[in-house]
BAPA-263137 format. One record per residue (C-alpha): z, y, x. Coordinates in Angstrom, 1 decimal. Example, Ala and Ser with C-alpha at 12.3 -4.5 7.8 and 13.67 -1.06 7.14 Angstrom:
% BAPA-263137
[pt [7.8,-4.5,12.3]],
[pt [7.1,-1.1,13.7]],
***
This chain:
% BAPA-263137
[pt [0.0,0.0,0.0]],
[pt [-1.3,3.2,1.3]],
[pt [0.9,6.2,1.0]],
[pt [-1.0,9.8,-0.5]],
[pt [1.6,11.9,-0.8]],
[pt [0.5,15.4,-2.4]],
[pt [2.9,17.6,-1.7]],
[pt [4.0,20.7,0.4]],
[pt [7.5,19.0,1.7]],
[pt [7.7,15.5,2.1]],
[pt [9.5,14.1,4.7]],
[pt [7.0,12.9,7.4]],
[pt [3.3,13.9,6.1]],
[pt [4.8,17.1,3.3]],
[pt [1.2,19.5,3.5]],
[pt [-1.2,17.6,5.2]],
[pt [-2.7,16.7,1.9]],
[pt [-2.1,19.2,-0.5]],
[pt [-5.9,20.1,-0.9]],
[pt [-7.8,17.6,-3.0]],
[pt [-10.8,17.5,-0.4]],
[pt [-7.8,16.6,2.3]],
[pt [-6.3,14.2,-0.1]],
[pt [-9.9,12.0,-0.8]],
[pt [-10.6,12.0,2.7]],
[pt [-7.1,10.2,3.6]],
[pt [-7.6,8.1,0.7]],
[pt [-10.9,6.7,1.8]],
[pt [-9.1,6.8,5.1]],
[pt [-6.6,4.4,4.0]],
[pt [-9.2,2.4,2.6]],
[pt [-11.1,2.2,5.5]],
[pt [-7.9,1.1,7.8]],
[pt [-7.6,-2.0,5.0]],
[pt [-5.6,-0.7,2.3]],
[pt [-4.8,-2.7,-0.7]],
[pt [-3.5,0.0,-3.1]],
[pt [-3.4,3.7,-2.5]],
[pt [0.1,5.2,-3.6]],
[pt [-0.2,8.7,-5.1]],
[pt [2.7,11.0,-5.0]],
[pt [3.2,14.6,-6.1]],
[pt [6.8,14.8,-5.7]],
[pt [9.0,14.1,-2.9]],
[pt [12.1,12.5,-3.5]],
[pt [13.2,12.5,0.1]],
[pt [16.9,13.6,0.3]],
[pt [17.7,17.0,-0.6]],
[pt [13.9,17.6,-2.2]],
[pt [14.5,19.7,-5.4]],
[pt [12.6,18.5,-8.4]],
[pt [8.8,20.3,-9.7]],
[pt [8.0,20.4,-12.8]],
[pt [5.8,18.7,-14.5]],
[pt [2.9,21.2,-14.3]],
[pt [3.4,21.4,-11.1]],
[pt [3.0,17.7,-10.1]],
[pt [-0.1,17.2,-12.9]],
[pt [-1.5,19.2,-11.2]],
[pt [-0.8,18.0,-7.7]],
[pt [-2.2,14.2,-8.3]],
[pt [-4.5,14.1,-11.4]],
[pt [-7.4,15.5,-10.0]],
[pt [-6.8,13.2,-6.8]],
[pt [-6.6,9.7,-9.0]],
[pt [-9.5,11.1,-11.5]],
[pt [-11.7,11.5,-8.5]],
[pt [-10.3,7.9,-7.0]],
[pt [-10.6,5.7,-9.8]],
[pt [-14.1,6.3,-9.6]],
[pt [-14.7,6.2,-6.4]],
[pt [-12.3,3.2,-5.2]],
[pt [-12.7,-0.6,-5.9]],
[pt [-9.1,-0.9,-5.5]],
[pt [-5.7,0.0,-7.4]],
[pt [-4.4,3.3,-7.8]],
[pt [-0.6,3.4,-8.4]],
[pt [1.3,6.9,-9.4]],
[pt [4.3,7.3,-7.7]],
[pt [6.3,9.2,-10.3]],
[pt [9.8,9.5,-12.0]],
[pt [8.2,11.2,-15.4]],
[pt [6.8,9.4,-17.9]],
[pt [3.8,11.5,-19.4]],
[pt [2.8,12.1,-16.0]],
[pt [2.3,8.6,-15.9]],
[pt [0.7,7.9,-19.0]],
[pt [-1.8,11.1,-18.2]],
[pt [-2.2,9.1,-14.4]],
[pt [-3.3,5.9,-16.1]],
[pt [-5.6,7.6,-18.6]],
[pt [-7.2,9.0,-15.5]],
[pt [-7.5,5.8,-14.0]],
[pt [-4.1,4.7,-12.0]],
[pt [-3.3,1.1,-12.8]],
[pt [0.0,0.7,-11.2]],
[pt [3.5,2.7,-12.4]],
[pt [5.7,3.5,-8.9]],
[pt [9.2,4.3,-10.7]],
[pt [11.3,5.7,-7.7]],
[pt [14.2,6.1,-10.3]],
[pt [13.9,2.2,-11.5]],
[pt [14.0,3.7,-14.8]],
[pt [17.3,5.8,-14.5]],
[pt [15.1,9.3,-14.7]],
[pt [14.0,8.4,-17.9]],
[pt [13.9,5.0,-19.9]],
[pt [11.0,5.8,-22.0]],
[pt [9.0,5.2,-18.8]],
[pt [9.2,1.1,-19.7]],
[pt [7.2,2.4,-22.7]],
[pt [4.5,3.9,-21.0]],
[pt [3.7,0.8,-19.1]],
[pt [4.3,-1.4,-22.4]],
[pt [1.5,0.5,-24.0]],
[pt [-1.6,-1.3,-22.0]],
[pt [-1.6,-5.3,-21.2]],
[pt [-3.0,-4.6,-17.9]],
[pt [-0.6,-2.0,-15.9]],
[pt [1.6,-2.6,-13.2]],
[pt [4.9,-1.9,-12.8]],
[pt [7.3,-1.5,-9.6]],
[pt [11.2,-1.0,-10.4]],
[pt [12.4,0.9,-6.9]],
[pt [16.5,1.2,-6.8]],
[pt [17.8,4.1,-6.2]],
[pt [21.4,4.9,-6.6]],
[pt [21.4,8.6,-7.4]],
[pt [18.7,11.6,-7.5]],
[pt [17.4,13.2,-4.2]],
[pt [19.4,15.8,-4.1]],
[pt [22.5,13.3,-4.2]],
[pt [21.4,9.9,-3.0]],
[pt [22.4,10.6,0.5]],
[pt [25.8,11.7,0.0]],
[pt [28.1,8.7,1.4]],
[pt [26.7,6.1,-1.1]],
[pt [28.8,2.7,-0.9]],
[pt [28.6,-0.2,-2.2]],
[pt [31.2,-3.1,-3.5]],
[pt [28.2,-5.8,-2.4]],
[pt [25.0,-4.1,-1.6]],
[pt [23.1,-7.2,-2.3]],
[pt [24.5,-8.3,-5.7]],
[pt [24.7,-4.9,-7.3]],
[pt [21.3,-4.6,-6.1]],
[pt [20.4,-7.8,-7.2]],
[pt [21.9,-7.5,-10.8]],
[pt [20.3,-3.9,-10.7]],
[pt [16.6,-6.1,-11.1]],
[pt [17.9,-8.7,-13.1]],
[pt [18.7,-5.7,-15.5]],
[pt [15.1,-3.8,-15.7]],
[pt [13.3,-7.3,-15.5]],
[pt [15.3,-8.1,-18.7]],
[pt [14.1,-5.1,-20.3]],
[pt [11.0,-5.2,-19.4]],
[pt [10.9,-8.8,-20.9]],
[pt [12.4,-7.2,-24.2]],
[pt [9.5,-4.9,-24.3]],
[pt [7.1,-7.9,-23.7]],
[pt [6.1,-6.8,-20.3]],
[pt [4.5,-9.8,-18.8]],
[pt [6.5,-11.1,-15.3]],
[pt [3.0,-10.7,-13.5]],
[pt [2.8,-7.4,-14.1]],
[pt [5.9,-6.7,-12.0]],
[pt [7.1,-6.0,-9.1]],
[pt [10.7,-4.8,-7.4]],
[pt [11.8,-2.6,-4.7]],
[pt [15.5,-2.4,-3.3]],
[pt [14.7,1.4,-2.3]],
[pt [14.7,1.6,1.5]],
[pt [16.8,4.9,2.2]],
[pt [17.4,6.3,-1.9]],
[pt [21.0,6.0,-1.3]],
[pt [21.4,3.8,1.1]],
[pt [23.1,4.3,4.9]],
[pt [21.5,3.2,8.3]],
[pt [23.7,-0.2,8.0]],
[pt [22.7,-0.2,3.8]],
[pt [18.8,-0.4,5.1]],
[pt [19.3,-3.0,7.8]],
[pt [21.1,-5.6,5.7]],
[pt [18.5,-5.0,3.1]],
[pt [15.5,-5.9,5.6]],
[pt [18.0,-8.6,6.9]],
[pt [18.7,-10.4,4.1]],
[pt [15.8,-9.3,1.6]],
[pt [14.8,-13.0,1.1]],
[pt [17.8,-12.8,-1.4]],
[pt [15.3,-11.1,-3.9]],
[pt [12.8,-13.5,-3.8]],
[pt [14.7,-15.9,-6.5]],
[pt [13.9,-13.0,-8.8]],
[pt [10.6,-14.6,-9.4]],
[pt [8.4,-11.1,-8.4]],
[pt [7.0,-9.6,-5.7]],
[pt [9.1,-7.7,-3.0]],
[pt [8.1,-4.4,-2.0]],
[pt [9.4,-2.8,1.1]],
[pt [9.0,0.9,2.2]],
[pt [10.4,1.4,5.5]],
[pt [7.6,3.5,7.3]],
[pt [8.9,6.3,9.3]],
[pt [12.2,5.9,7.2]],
[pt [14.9,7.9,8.7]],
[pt [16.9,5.2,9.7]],
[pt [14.4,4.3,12.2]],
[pt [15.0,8.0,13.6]],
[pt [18.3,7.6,13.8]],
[pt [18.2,4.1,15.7]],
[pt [16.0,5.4,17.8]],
[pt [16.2,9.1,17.9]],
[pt [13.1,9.7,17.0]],
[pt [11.0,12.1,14.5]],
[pt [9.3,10.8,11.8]],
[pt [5.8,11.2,13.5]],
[pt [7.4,9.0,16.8]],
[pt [8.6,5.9,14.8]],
[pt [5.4,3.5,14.6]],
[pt [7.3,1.2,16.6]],
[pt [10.4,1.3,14.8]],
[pt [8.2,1.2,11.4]],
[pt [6.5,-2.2,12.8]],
[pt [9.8,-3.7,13.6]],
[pt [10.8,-3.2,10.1]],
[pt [7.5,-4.5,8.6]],
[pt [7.4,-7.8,10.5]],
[pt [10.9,-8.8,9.6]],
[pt [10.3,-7.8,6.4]],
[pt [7.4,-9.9,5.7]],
[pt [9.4,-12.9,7.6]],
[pt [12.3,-12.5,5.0]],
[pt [10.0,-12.3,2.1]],
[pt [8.3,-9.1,1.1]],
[pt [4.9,-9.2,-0.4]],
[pt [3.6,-5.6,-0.7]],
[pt [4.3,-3.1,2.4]],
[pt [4.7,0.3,1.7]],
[pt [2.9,2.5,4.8]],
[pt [1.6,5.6,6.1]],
[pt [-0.7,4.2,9.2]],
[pt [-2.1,1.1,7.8]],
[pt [-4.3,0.3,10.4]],
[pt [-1.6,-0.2,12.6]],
[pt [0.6,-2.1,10.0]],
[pt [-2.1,-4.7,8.8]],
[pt [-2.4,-5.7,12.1]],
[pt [1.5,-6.4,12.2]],
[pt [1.0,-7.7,9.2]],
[pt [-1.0,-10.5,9.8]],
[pt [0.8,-11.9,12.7]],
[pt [4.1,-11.7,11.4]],
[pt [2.5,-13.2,8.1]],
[pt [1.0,-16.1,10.2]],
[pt [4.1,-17.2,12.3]],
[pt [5.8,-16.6,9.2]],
[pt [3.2,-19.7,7.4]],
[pt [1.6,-21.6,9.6]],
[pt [3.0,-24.7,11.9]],
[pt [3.2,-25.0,15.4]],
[pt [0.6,-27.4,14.6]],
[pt [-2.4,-25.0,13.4]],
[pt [-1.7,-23.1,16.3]],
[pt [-2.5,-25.4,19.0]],
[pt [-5.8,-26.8,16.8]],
[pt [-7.1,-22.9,17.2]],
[pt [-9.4,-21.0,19.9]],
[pt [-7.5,-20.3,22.9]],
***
């Protein structure tokens, strides 16, 4: 999953894009590098970010998807806590819903993905807004409140007859989380996988990795690969990036260790 974000202040790319010329040409960028999905954002939710309104991020990422679902073969997804955003991103041809909230901006966004038989729909956890998500969070047992968290939504998306295919989760790498919160995650986030749905991860250029390392967000490839290839060794399906090229390559070894047997090793091409 290729990351577009729209908008003037996101943490890592915040106003490279903002121009819908700039925007297309990272998109078919993305595509290009091997995305699978591009990711559009209008909003940043990194901590601290104050919310836009609704205008004001319509008018950020319509135009973009519009212009992408005609021109791309694959899905669009609409990152987005607002649920008529959403349905106006679908009409315009997104396919996939990115709830950053999990639902906790605003229920009736279940609704909106309910309404066609075909859209996608990720639940991300996030234990409170952006402007509070970072304050000390804790945690009785990170991995079971997490884990009943998606047991939750998944039941209520069953309720709305929401069909388990069209679904996908994601523990929320860094929405109120703490530098030890985001490495047991990636350690143990083969704990999800009993949930029956995809995993999605999205560490890239997380600040954890800057903190580790000591590192701004344009320095942490390295860190961001680390992340990745554990995370698809523990489990996760779909990998949230900014520099795809990169990660796809990461990808696909960690993928085929991860598989394969010692065996189909030593039968390949020295």
């Amino acid at each position: 999953m290729g990351i577009l974000n729209v908008t003037p202040d996101s943490f890592s790319d915040g106003g490279s894009f903002l121009s819908t010329r700039k925007a297309l040409e990272h998109a078919r960028r993305l595509v290009d590098e091997g995305a699978d999905i591009i990711d559009v954002g209008g909003e940043s939710t990194r901590p601290g970010a104050l919310p836009v309104s609704f205008e004001e991020e319509a008018k950020r990422v319509l135009p973009v998807i519009e212009i992408l679902a005609q021109d791309l073969s694959i899905p669009i997804s609409v990152d987005t806590r607002k649920p008529e955003l959403a349905r106006r991103a679908l009409v315009c041809g997104a396919s996939i819903i990115n709830d950053v909230s999990g639902l906790n901006a605003d229920p009736e966004m279940l609704k909106v993905a309910a309404r066609g038989n075909k859209t996608g729909f990720i639940f991300m956890h996030a234990k409170g807004t952006p402007q509070s998500m970072q304050k000390s969070p804790q945690y009785q047992d990170l991995i079971e409140e997490i884990h009943r968290f998606f047991q939750t939504q998944i039941q209520r998306a069953h309720a709305m007859k929401i069909a388990m295919e069209r679904l996908a989760i994601d523990p929320g790498i860094g929405f109120g989380k703490t530098v030890k919160h985001n490495l047991t995650l990636i350690h143990q986030l083969k704990r999800f996988t009993d949930l029956g749905l995809p995993v999605l991860l999205g560490p890239s250029r997380k600040s954890f990795i800057g903190r580790i390392l000591d590192l701004p967000p344009s320095e942490r490839l390295e860190g961001t690969a680390a992340a990745v290839a554990i995370a698809v060794f523990q489990g996760a399906r779909i990998l949230r990036v900014h520099d795809v090229s990169a990660m796809r390559r990461v990808i696909l070894i960690a993928e085929g260790i991860r598989s394969k047997s010692p065996a189909d090793f030593e039968a390949a091409p020295q």
